[in-house]
C-alpha positions as CSV (number, residue, x, y, z in Angstrom):
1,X,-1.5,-28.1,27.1
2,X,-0.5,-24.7,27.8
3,X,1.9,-24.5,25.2
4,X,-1.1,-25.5,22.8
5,X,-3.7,-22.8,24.0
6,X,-0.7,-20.1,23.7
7,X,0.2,-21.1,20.2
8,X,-3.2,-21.4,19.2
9,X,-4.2,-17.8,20.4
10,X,-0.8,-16.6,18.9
11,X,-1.8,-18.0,15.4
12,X,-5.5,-16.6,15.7
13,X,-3.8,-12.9,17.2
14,X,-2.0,-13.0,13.9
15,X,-3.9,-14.2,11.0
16,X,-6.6,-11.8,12.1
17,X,-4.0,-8.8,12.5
18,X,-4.1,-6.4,9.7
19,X,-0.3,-5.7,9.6
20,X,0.8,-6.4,5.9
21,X,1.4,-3.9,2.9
22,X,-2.5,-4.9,1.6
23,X,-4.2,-4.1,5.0
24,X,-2.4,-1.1,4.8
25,X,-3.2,0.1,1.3
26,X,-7.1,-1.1,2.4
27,X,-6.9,1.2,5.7
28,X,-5.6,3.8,3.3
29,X,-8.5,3.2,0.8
30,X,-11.3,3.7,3.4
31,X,-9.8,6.3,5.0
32,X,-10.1,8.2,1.1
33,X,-13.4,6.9,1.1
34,X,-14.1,8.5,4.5
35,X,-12.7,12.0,3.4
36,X,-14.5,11.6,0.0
37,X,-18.0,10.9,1.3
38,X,-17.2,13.9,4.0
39,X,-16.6,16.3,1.1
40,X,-19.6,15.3,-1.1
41,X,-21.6,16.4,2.5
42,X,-20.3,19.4,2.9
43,X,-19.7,20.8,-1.4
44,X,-22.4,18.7,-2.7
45,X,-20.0,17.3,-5.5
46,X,-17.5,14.5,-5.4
47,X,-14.1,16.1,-5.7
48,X,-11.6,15.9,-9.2
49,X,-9.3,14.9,-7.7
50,X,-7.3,14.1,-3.8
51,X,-5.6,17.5,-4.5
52,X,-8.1,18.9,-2.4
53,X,-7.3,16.6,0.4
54,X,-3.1,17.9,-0.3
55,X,-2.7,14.5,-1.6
56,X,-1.1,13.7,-4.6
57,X,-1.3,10.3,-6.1
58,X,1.7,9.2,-7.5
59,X,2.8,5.3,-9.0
60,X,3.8,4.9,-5.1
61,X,0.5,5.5,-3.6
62,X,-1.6,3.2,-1.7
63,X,-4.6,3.4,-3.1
64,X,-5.9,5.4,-6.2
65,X,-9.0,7.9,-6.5
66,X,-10.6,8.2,-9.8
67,X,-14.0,10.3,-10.6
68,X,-16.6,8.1,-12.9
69,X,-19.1,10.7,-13.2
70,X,-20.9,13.8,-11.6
71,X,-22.2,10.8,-9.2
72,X,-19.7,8.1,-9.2
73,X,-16.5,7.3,-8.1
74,X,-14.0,4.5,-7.7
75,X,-11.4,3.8,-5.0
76,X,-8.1,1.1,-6.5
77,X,-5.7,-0.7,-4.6
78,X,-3.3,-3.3,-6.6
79,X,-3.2,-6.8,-4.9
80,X,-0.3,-8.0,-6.8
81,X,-1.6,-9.2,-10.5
82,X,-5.0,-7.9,-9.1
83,X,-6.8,-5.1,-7.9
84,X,-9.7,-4.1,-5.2
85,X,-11.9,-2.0,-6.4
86,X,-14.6,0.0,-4.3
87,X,-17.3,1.4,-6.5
88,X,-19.3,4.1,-5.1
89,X,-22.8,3.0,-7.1
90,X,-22.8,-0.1,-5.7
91,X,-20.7,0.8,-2.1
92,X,-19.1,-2.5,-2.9
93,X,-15.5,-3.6,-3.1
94,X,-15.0,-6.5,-5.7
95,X,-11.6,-7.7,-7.2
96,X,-10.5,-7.3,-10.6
97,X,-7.5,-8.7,-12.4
């Protein structure tokens, strides 16, 4: 019986840890949504780019940052043959592939 509950809690421990490359890349992406939102508080404008942040996105990265308009952003993460998209009009995520 003991041997049951352990198990059980073990399994439960780890299919609601976040420890694989896409929880990563989704800590990563609201972490850059954090900054973002920060940035539009204090300038009044969404930044160009993560260049203000001394990031610099490259085919690596975990996540991507790109400006839709003077009001709009998106934030991009690649789940394999998809992506998760978080739009900033809608404060949504929603997957795309």
């Amino acid at each position: 019986m003991r041997l049951i509950k352990f198990s059980y809690i073990f399994l439960v421990i780890i299919f609601n840890s976040c420890c694989d490359t896409f929880c990563e890349r989704e800590k990563y992406a609201i972490s850059l949504i954090e900054k973002i939102e920060i940035y539009k508080t204090e300038f009044g404008k969404y930044p160009e780019s993560l260049e203000v942040f001394n990031i610099k996105e490259n085919e690596d990265s975990p996540a991507f940052y790109t400006k839709t308009s003077d009001s709009t952003y998106i934030i991009w993460y690649g789940l394999g043959f998809e992506s998760k998209v978080y739009d900033s009009k809608t404060k949504k995520w929603k997957t795309e592939g």
